[in-house]
C-alpha positions, -999 to +999 in steps of 0.1 A: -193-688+664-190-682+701-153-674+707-158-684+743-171-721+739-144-729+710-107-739+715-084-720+690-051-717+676-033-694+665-025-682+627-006-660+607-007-640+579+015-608+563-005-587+587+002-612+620-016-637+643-052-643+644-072-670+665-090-694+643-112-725+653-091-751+665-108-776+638-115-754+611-096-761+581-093-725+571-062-703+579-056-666+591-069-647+559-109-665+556-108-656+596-103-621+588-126-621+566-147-636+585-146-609+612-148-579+588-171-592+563-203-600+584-229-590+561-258-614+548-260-652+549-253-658+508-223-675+505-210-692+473-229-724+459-211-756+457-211-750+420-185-724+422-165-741+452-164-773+431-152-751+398-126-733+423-113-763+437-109-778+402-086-751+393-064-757+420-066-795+412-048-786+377-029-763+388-012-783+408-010-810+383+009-788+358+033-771+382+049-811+387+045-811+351+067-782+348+088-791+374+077-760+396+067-786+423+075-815+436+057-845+433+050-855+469+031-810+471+013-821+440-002-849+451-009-840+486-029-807+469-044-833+444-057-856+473-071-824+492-091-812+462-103-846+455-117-843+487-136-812+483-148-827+453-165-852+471-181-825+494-159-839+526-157-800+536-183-782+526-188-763+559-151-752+552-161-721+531-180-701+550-171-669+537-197-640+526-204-633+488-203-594+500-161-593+505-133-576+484-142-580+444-117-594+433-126-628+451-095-628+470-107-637+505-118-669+486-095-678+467-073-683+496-102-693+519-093-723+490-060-721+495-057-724+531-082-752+536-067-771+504-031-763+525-044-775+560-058-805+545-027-820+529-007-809+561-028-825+584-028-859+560+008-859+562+009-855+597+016-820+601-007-797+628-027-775+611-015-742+605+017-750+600+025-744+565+043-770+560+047-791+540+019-772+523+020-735+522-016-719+510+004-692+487+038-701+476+031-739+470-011-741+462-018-705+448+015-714+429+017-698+397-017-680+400-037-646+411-071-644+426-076-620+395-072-646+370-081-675+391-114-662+404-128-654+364-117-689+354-140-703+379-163-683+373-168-696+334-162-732+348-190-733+373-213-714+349-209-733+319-212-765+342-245-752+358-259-749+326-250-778+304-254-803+339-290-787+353-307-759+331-305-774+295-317-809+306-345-789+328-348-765+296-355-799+279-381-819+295-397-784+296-395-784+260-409-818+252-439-818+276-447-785+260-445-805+225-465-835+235-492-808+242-490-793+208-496-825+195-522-834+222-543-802+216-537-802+177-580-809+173-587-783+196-600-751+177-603-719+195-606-680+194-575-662+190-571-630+210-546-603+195-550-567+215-567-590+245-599-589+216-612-619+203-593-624+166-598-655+138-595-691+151-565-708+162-560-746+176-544-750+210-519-774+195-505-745+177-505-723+208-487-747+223-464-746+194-454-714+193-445-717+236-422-747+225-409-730+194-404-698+220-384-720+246-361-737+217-351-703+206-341-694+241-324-722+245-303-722+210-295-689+224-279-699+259-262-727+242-243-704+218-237-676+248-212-706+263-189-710+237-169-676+248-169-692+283-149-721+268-117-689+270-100-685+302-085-657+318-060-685+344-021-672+327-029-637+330-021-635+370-023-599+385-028-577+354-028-597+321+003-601+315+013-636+330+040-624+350+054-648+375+040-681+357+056-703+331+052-698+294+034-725+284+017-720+319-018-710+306-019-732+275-012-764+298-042-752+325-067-747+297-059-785+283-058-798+320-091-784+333-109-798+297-094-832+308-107-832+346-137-813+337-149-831+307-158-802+288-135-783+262-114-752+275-091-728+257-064-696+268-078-664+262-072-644+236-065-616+258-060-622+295-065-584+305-101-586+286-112-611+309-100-598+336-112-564+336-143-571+325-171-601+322-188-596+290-187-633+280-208-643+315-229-607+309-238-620+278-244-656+289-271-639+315-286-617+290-295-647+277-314-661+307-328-626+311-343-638+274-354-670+285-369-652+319-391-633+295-403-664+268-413-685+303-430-655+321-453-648+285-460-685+285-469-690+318-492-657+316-510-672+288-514-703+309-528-682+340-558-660+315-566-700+299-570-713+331-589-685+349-621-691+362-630-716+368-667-706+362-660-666+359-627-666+337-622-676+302-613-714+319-601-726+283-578-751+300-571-768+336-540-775+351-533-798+379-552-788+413-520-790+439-530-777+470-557-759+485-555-724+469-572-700+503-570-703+537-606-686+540-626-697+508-632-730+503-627-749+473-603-723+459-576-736+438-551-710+422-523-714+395-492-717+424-466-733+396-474-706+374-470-677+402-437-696+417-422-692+378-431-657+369-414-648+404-385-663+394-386-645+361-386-613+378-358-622+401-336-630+371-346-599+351-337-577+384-301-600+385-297-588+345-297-552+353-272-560+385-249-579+362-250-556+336-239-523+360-214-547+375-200-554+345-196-518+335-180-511+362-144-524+357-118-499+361-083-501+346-070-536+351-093-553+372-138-552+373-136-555+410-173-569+415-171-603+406-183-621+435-217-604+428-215-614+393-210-647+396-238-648+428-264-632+405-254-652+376-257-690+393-283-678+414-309-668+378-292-711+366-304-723+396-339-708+402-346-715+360-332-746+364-352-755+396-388-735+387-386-751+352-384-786+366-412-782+389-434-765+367-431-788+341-437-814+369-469-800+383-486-778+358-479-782+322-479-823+325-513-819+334-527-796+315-560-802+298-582-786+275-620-772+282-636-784+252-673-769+262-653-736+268-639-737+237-668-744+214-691-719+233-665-693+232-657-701+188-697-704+184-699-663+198-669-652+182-677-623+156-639-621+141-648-652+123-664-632+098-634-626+081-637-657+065-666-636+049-648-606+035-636-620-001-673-629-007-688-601+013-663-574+013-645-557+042-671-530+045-704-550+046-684-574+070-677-547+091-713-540+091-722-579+099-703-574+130-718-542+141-748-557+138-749-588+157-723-567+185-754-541+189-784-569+193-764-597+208-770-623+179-745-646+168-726-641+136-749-666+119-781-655+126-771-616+118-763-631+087-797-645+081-816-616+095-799-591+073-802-623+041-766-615+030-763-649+026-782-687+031-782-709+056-760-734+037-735-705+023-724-697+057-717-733+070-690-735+041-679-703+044-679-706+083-653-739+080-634-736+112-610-760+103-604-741+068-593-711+084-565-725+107-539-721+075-544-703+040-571-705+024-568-682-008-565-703-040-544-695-070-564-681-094-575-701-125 
């Protein structure tokens, strides 16, 4: 902002005056900030504003409860954050993700525009304090270093239950309606990269959806230690300065305004020193990172080609695929996922040295942590619904490529073994390898068995399942 095309007024803090924007809503401490915290352009997502804002919504609300503030503060703060809420100011919190670790700068870059706010709708000039003041009557009762981790939990349990698991679920069921779709569809296997025993698509497709439910059971369980909050401990754990039934109350006000259930932690300090609930949470994602890049690998090989690859399915032709060769039509959903995959395995191993890095009383990196952790919801969340969208909705299978590929296949012949042995299968498959034959004819050139004998033993659809019978 150009300091010499604004109007400004003046500010304080417990360190003195500083020129802010004459229309910003933010106060002395997100200025300084501001000024010595110039580094990127991530900021915090609306997620996490909207869960920090919520805090102060309850907080407020249980102060009047416990007659720590009057009602005509309360509702004023109330009013502001319902504000916020509906994304009136979201160019209010500008602040940089890269600031002190604790999340201090923004917790009172809340405070101060949650203060202004209610001033200014009482009539009062902003900056004044009054009747609002953004520390003794908003951050009442609280500490960035137990405020900041509740928030954290909030906007990440919201993130997930409001935008990956519904993405996580669509995903889930176009990948089922394939199975089913492609249950007739009877293919070669490949273990090693090699060419192994049949398989139908249907059930590849299977195991993809069967891979994405376990991911997603998973995730689901990683949020119930996100239900705990650390809001009670305030500067170290041990609640000092806030009411005794201060942190109970907050935990059953936030699960009324959020909608979701919310408990007091165990132990404040744990939370507070350290984020193994939210590490664990991503570890999680980190899993699901892995089961979507495998699936959309296998995708990429089935679709290769299309005349020079194996080309055992299509997927939906998007846009042109070269700027130089024409015609050319690549797998862009499938490369746009597997990117994001990476991007959240590289956030796993920056949340999980964050998280180790706690010292004493406070881990004092938690504005990455919570960055790195909506950013991996978001990017899932968004590929998933887009590649779900554009690629597997529309994927079809090859049939020609399927039955040319199963009527060269030589693994076929262990359905042959039990009558022919391992050994002289072995051999079969040698054979018709060396002189290019089909399994089939090696088998009538070397008159191991008849024409009719192999047909039935050679049953496609027999060797999808098990096919050794009791004994009699």
């Amino acid at each position: 902002m150009n300091k010499k095309n604004v109007s400004h007024r003046e500010e304080s803090d417990s360190m003195g005056s500083v020129e802010v924007p004459e229309n910003a809503l933010w106060g002395a401490q997100t200025q300084r900030s501001l000024q010595h915290f110039s580094i990127g352009d991530a900021t915090f997502p609306k997620a996490f504003i909207h869960a920090l804002c919520l805090v102060k919504k309850a907080a407020a609300i249980v102060n009047q409860r416990l007659d720590l503030l009057d009602s005509k503060k309360a509702k004023l703060i109330q009013e502001a954050c319902d504000e916020i809420l509906a994304e009136k100011h979201a160019e209010q919190f500008p602040l940089s993700v890269w600031q002190t670790g604790s999340g201090t700068q923004t917790n009172m870059n809340m405070n101060e525009v949650i203060a202004n706010i209610g001033n200014r709708n009482s009539g009062s000039a902003l900056g004044s304090k009054s009747p609002l003041h953004p520390n003794d009557h908003v951050n009442l009762s609280q500490s960035s270093n137990d405020v900041f981790p509740t928030a954290m939990h909030i906007a990440t349990r919201s993130l997930v239950i409001e935008k990956l698991l519904p993405a996580l679920k669509v995903l889930h069921e176009s990948l089922d309606e394939k199975a089913i779709q492609f249950a007739g569809a009877v293919k070669v296997a490949r273990t090693h990269m090699m060419d192994a025993t049949p398989i139908s698509l249907g059930h590849e497709f299977s195991a993809f959806s069967a891979q994405l439910q376990f991911a997603m059971d998973q995730i689901s369980q990683s949020l119930v230690a996100l239900q705990y909050l650390a809001i009670g401990g305030t500067a170290v754990g041990t609640g000092f300065n806030s009411h005794p039934i201060w942190s109970e109350s907050m935990a059953k006000e936030l699960s009324n305004l959020s909608g979701q259930d919310y408990y007091s932690a165990k132990n404040f300090s744990s939370q507070m020193a350290s984020h193994d609930g939210l590490l664990n949470t991503h570890a999680q994602l980190s899993g699901l990172a892995t089961a979507l890049y495998k699936i959309a690998n296998d995708l990429r090989l089935m679709n290769s080609g299309p005349r020079c690859g194996l080309g055992e399915i299509t997927i939906p032709a998007n846009e042109p695929g070269s700027s130089m060769m024409p015609g050319k039509v690549n797998p862009t959903q499938i490369e746009a996922l597997t990117m994001v995959c990476l991007r959240v395995m590289g956030n796993n191993t920056t949340i999980t040295m964050a998280n180790s890095q706690g010292q004493f009383q406070l881990n004092t990196y938690k504005p990455l942590i919570i960055h790195s952790l909506l950013e991996s919801i978001e990017l899932l969340s968004d590929s998933c619904t887009v590649f779900t969208e554009y690629c597997v909705s529309g994927i079809e299978a090859v049939t020609e490529q399927l039955e040319y590929n199963n009527s060269r296949s030589l693994m076929f012949a262990t359905a042959l073994s039990p009558t022919l042995g391992y050994d002289k299968a072995t051999e079969l498959v040698h054979y018709a390898h060396e002189r290019k034959l089909s399994l089939r004819d090696a088998v009538l050139e070397l008159k191991l068995l008849s024409a009719d004998e192999f047909d039935s033993a050679i049953d496609l659809s027999k060797m999808l399942g098990p096919s050794i019978q009791d004994a009699k």
